[in-house]
C-alpha positions as CSV (number, residue, x, y, z in Angstrom):
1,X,49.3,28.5,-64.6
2,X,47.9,28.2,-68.4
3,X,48.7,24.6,-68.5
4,X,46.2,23.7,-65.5
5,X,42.8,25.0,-66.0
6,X,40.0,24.4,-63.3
7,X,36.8,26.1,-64.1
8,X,35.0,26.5,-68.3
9,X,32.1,27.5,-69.3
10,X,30.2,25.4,-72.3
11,X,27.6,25.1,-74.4
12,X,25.9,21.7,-75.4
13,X,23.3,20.7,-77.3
14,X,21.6,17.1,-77.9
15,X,20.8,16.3,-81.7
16,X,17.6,17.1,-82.7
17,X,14.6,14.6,-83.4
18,X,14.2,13.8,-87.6
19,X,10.9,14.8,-89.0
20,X,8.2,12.1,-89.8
21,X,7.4,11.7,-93.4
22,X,4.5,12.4,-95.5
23,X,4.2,9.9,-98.2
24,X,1.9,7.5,-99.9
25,X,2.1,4.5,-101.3
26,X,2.3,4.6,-105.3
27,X,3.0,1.1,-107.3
28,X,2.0,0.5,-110.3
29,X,-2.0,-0.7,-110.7
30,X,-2.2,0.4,-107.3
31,X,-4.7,3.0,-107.5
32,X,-5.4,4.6,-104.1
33,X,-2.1,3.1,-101.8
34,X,-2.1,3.8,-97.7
35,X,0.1,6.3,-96.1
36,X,4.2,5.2,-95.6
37,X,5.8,7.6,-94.5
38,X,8.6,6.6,-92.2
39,X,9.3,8.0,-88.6
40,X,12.3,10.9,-87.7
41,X,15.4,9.2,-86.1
42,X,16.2,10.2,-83.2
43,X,18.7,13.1,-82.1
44,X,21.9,12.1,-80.4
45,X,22.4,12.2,-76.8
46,X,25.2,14.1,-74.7
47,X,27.0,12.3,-72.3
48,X,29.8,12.3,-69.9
49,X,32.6,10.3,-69.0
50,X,35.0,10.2,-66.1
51,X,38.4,10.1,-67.6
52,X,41.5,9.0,-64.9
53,X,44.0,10.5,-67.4
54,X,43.0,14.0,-67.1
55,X,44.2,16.1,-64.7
56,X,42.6,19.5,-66.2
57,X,40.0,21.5,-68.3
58,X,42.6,22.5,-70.6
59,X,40.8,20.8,-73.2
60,X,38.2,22.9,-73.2
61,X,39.8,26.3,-73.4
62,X,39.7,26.5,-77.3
63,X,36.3,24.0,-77.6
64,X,33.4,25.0,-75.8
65,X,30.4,24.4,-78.3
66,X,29.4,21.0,-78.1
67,X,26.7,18.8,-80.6
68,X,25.1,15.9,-80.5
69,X,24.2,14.5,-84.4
70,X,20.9,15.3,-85.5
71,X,18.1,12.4,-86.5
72,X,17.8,11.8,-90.0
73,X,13.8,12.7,-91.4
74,X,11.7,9.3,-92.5
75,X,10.9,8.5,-96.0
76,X,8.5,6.5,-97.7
77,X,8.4,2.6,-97.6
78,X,7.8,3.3,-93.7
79,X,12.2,3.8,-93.9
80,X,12.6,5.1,-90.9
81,X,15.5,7.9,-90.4
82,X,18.5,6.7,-89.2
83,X,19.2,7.9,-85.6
84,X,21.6,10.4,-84.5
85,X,25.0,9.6,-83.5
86,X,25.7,10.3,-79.7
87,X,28.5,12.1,-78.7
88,X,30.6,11.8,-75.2
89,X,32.4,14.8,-73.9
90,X,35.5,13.3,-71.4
91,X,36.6,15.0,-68.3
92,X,39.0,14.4,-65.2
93,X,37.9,12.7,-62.2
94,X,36.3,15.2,-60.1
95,X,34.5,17.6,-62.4
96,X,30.9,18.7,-60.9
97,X,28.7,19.7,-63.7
98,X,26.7,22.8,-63.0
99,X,23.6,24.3,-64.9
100,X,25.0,28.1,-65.5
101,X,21.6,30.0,-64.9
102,X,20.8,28.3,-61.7
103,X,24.4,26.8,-60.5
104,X,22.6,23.6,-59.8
105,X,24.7,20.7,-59.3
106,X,23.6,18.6,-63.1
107,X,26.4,15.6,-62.1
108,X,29.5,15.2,-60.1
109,X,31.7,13.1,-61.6
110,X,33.8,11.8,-58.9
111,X,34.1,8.2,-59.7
112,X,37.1,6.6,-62.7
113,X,35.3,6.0,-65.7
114,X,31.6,6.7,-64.5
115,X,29.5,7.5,-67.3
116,X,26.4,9.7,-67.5
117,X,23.7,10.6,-70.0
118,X,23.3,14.4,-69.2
119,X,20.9,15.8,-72.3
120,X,18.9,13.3,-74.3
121,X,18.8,14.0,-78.1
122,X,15.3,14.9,-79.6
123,X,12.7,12.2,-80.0
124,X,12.3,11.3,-84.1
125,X,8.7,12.7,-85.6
126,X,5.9,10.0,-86.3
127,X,5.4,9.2,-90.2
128,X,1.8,9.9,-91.4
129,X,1.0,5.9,-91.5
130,X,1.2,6.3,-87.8
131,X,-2.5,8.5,-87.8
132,X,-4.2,5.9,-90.3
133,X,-7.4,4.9,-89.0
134,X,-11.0,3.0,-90.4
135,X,-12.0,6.7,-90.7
136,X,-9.4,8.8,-91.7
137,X,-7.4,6.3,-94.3
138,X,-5.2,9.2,-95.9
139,X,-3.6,11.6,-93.5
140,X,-2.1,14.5,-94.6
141,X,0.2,15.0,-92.0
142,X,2.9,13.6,-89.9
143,X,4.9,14.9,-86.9
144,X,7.9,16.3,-86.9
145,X,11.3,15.2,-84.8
146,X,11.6,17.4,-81.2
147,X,14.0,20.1,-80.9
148,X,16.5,20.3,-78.7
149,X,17.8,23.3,-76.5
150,X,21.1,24.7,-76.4
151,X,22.3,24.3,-72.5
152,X,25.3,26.4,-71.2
153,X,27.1,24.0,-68.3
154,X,30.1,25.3,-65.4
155,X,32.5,22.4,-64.9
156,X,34.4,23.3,-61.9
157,X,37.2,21.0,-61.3
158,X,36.9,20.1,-57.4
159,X,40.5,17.8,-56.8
160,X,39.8,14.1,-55.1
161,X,41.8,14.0,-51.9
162,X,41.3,12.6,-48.5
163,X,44.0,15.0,-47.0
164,X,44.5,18.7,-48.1
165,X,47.4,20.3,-47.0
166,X,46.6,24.3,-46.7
167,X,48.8,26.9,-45.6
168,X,50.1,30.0,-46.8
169,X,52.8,30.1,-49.2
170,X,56.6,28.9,-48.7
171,X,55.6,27.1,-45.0
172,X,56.7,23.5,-47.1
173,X,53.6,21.7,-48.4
174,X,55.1,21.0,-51.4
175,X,58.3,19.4,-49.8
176,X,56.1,17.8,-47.1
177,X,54.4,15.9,-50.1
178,X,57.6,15.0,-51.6
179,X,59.0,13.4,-48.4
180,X,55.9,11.4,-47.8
181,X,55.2,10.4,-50.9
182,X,56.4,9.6,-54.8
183,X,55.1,13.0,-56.0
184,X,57.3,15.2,-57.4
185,X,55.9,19.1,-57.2
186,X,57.3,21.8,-57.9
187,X,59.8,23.0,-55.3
188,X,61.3,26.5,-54.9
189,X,61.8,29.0,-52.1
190,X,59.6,32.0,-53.4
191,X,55.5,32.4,-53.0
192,X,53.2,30.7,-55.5
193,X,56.1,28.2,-56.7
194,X,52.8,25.9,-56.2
195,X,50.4,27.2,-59.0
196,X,48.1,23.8,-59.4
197,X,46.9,21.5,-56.7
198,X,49.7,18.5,-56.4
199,X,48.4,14.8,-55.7
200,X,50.5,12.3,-53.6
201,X,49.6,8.9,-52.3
202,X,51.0,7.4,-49.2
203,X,50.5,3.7,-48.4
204,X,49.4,3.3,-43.8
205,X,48.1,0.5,-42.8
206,X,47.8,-1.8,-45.8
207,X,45.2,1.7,-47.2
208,X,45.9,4.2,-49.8
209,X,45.8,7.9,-48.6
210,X,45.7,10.4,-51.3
211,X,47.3,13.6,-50.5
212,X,46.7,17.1,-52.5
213,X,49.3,19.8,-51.4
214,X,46.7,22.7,-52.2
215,X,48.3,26.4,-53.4
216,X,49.0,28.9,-50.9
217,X,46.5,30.9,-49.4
218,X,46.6,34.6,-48.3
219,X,44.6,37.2,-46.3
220,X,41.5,38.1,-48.3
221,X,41.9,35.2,-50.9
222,X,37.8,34.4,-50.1
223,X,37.6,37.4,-51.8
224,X,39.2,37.0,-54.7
225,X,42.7,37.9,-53.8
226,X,45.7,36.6,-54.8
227,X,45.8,33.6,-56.4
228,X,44.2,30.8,-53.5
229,X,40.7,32.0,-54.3
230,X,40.7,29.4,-57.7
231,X,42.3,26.9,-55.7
232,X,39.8,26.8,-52.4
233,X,37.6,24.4,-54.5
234,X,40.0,21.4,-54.2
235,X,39.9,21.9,-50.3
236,X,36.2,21.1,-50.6
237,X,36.4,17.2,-50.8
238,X,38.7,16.8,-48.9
239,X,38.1,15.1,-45.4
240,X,41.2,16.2,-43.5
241,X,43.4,19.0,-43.7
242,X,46.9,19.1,-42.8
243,X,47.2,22.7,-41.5
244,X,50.7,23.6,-42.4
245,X,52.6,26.3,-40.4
246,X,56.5,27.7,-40.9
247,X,56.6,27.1,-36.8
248,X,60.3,29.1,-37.2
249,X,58.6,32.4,-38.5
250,X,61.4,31.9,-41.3
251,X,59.4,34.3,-43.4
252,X,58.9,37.3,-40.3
253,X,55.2,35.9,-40.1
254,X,54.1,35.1,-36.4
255,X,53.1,31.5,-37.1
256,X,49.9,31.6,-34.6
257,X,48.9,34.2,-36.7
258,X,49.2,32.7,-39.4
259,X,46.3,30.0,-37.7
260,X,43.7,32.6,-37.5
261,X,44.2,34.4,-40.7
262,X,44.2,31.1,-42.8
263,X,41.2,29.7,-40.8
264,X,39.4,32.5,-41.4
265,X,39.4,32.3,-45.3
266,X,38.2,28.8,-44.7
267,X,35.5,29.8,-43.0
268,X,34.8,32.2,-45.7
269,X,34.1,30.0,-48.0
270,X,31.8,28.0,-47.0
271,X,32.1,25.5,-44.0
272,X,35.8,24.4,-45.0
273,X,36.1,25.7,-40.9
274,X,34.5,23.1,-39.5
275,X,36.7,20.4,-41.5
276,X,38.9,18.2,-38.7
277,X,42.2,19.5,-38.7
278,X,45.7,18.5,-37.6
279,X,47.9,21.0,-37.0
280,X,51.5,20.2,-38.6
281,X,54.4,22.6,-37.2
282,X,56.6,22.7,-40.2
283,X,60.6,24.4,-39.9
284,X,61.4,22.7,-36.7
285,X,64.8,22.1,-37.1
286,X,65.0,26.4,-36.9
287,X,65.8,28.6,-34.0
288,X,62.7,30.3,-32.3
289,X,60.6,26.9,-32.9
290,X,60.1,25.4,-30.0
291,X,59.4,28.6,-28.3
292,X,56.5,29.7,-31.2
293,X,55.0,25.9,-30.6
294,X,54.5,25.6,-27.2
295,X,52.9,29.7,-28.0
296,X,50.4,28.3,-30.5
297,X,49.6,24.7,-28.4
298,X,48.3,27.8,-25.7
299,X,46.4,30.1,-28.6
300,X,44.7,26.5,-29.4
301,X,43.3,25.9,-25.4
302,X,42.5,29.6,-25.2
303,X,40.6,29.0,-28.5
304,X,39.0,25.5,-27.1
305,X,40.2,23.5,-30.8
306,X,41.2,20.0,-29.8
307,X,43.1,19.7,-32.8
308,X,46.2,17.5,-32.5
309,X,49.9,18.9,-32.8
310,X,52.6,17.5,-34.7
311,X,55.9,19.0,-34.9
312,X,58.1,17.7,-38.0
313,X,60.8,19.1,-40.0
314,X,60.5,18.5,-43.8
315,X,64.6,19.3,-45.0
316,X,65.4,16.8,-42.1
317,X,62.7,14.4,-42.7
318,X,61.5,13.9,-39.4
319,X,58.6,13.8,-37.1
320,X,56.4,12.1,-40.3
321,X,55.8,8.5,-39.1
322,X,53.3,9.9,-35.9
323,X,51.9,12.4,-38.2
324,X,50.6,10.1,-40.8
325,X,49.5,7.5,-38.8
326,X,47.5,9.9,-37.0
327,X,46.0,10.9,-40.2
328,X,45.1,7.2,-41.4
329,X,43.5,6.8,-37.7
330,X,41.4,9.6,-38.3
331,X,40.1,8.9,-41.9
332,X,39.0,5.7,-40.2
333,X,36.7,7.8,-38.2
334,X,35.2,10.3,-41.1
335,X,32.6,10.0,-43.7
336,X,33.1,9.3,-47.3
337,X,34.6,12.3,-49.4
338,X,32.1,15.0,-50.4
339,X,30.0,14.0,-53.2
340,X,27.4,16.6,-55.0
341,X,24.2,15.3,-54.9
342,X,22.1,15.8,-58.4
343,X,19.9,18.6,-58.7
344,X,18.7,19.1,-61.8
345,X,17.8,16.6,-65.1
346,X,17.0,18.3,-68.3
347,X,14.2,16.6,-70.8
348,X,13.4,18.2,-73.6
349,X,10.5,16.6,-74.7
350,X,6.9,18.2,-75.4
351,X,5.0,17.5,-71.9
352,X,1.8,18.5,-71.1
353,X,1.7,21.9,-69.1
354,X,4.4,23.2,-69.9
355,X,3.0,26.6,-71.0
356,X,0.9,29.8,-69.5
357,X,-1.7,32.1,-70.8
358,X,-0.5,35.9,-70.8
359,X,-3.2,38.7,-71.9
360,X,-1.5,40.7,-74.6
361,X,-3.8,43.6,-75.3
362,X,-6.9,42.2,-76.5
363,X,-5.4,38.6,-77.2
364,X,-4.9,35.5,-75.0
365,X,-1.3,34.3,-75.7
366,X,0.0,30.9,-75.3
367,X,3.7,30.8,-74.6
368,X,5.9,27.7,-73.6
369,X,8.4,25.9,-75.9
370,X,5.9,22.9,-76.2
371,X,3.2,24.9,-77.6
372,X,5.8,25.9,-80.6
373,X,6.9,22.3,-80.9
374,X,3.0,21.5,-81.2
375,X,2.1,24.1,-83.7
376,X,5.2,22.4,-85.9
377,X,3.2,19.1,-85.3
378,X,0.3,20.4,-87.0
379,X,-0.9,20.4,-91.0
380,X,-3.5,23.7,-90.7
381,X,-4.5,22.5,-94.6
382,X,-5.7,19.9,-93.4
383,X,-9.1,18.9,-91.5
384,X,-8.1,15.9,-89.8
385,X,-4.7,17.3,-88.2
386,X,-6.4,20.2,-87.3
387,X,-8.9,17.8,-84.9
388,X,-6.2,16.5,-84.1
389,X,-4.5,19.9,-82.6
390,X,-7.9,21.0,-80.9
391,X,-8.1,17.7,-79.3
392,X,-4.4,17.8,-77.7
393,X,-5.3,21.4,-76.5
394,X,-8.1,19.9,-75.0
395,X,-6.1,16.8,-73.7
396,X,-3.1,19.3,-71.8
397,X,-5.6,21.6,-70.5
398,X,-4.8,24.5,-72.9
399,X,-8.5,25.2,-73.2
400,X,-9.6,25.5,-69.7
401,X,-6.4,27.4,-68.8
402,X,-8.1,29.9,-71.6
403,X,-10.9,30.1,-70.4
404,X,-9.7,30.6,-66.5
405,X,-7.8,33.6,-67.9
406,X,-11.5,35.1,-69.1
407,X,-11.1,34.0,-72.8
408,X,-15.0,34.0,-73.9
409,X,-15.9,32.9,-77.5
410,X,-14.7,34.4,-80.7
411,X,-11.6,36.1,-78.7
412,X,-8.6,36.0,-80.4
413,X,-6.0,33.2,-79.2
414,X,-2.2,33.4,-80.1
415,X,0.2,30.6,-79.9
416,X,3.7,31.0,-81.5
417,X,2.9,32.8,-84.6
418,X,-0.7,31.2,-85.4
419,X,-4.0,33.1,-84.5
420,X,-7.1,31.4,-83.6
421,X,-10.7,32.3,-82.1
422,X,-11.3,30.9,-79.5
423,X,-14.0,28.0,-79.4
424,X,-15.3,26.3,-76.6
C-alpha cells in the first residue's frame, strides 16, 4: 500500500508582489528630474492541472511545500520588475482540492487535463512616478508589491467510476473485473489482496463503462477499521454499485448478512446508502448457492429494496452478459457522476474592510492583514504619503469604524506596529 497514496496534506504559496521603486531622474544638466521609479512585478500564480497519467499522490509524499516565484522590485527609468514565474502543481484525475481549516471544497479536478488558477501571486507595488501630480511633483514614496499567504490544501483522491463494485473481502471483485474487462488486478485468495482501487472499462452498447473494483470493506470500517475506511472515498463518485456477495458462504459468512453489515458502513458514511444498487451473487457454481439466493431475494422483499438480482459465477465466467447490460440500461437513467461544487476562492489582495477595531486597554487597535500591507505602503517621513495614508483610512471606513468603537480625539490608535492619535 506505499506505492498508492490517496490523501496529502500541502502547503502553497503564490509569489509575492515586487516593491515599487523610489527613484528620480538624474542626467546630466538636468537639474531638478521627475520621479521614475518603476512598478513591482508581479508574484507568480499557483495553479493546477488534471494530469491522466497519474494514478496517485505518491508524488507528494516527500514534496509538500509548494512556491510560486516572487516579482522582481522596479528600478529607475520607469524599468518595471520582471514578473514572477508561475508555477503548476499536477495531479491525477479526480483530486478534490480542500482548504484544511475549513474542509471547503477549493476545486475538484475531475475532468483530463482541466486547468485551474487556485492562488493568484501578489500584485507588483506602484513606482513613485505613479503619485506625481501638478502639486506634489516629487514623491517620496512608492508602494510596495502585496504579500502573499501561505495556504495549507487536503487533496483527497476521490476514483472516477460509473460502477463501484463493494463487497467485503475475497467475495471476487477483483476476478469479476478481470472477466469483464482488460484489467489486470491483483488476484489472490486471502483478505486485502486488493489494497488500491482497480479501474476497468467495459465497452455496452457502442458506450464506455468504467469500472473501479473498490477494496474490501469490513464491519466498523466507517470508523476507521480495517483498512476500507481510506478506500470509501472512491465509492463516492460513483453512480452505481455492483454489490458483490460470495452467495456460497465459501468463507463461513452468511451472505445475507453480509448485505446488511456492508450497507450499513455505506450508510455511515455519508449517503453512499441511497446509491442504486444491483445486487451480484458471486460463487454460484458452489454448493449451498442456490439455497442462500433465493434466502437473500426474500431478506430483499421483507426489506422493500427493489434492487435487481443477478446470479453469476466469476471462475466459470458466466451469468455476465444480463448483468452488464443491466448496468449500461441503468447508467442511461442516472445523473452525471458526482462533481464538488466550488466553495471557496482565495484573493489576497489589500480590499477595503478587511479589518476590525479591538479595545486593547486604553488603545483602539486596528488588526486585519490589509492594514499591515497598508502601513508597508506608507513613507511616515514624508508629508504627502502620510495624506495619503489618512485619506485611504478615510476612503475604507477605518475612521468611522474608530470612532463607532468610542475613539474620541487624541486617543491613542494602533495599527500593526505604528501608534497614532486619533484625529477626526
Amino acid at each position: 500500500m506505499s506505492n498508492f497514496v490517496d490523501h496529502v496534506k500541502i502547503t502553497c504559496k503564490a509569489g509575492n508582489g515586487g516593491n515599487g521603486s523610489l527613484s528620480f531622474h538624474r542626467e546630466k544638466f538636468v537639474l531638478n528630474g521627475g520621479p521614475d521609479g518603476g512598478d513591482g512585478g508581479n508574484g507568480g500564480d499557483i495553479y493546477f492541472y488534471a494530469d491522466p497519467n497519474m494514478h496517485t499522490l505518491l508524488d507528494f509524499r516527500f514534496n509538500r511545500k509548494f512556491s510560486a516565484e516572487n516579482g522582481a522590485d522596479g528600478a529607475g527609468g520607469r524599468c518595471s520588475g520582471k514578473r514572477g514565474e508561475s508555477l503548476t502543481i499536477k495531479v491525477p484525475v479526480g483530486t478534490v482540492i480542500r482548504e484544511e481549516a475549513s474542509g471547503a471544497v477549493v476545486a475538484d479536478m475531475d475532468t483530463p487535463h482541466e486547468t485551474r488558477l487556485i492562488l493568484k501571486g501578489g500584485k507588483g507595488g506602484w513606482g513613485n512616478w505613479h503619485f506625481a501630480t501638478p502639486t506634489r511633483q516629487a514623491p517620496n514614496f512608492a508602494k510596495p508589491g502585496v504579500k502573499t499567504e501561505i495556504h495549507t490544501f487536503l487533496l483527497e483522491l476521490k476514483t472516477i467510476a460509473d460502477v463501484g463494485l463493494v463487497g467485503y473481502p475475497n467475495v471476487g471483485k477483483s476476478t469479476i473485473l478481470s472477466v469483464v474487462t482488460a484489467a489486470k488486478p491483483k488476484i489472490g485468495n486471502y483478505h486485502f489482496t486488493t489494497l488500491t482501487p482497480n479501474l476497468g472499462i467495459v465497452r455496452r452498447y457502442g458506450k464506455d463503462i468504467v469500472l473501479a473494483d473498490i477494496p474490501g470493506l469490513i464491519e466498523g470500517v466507517a470508523e476507521g477499521a480495517g483498512l476500507g475506511h481510506d478506500f470509501l472515498r472512491h465509492v463516492e463518485r460513483t453512480r452505481l454499485l455492483l454489490h458483490v456477495l460470495d452467495i456460497a458462504g465459501s468463507e463461513g459468512r452468511d451472505p445475507v448478512e453480509d448485505f446488511d453489515q456492508i450497507n450499513h458502513e455505506l450508510a455511515n458514511y455519508g449517503e453512499l446508502a441511497e446509491r442504486p444498487q444491483i445486487v451480484v451473487c458471486n460463487k454460484a457454481d458452489l454448493p449451498d448457492a442456490q439455497e442462500n439466493v433465493e434466502r437473500l431475494k426474500e431478506h430483499l422483499e421483507e426489506l422493500g429494496l427493489d434492487y435487481p438480482v443477478f446470479v453469476v459465477s466469476a471462475a466459470t465466467h458466466q451469468g455476465f452478459d444480463p448483468l452488464l447490460d443491466a448496468a449500461a440500461n441503468k447508467l442511461d437513467e442516472l445523473p452525471p457522476i458526482v462533481h464538488f461544487v466550488e466553495e471557496v476562492t482565495f484573493d489576497d489582495s489589500i480590499k477595503p474592510g478587511t479589518f476590525e477595531v479591538v479595545r486593547q486597554g486604553g488603545a483602539y487597535e486596528v488588526v486585519g492583514s490589509s492594514m499591515e500591507r497598508l502601513i508597508d505602503s506608507v513613507n511616515f517621513d514624508d508629508e504627502e504619503s502620510m495624506n495619503w495614508f489618512h485619506r485611504t483610512l478615510r476612503r475604507w471606513g477605518v475612521i468611522d469604524a474608530l470612532r463607532k468603537a468610542g475613539a474620541q480625539e487624541g486617543d491613542t490608535v494602533r495599527i500593526f506596529d505604528m501608534e497614532f492619535d486619533f484625529v477626526e
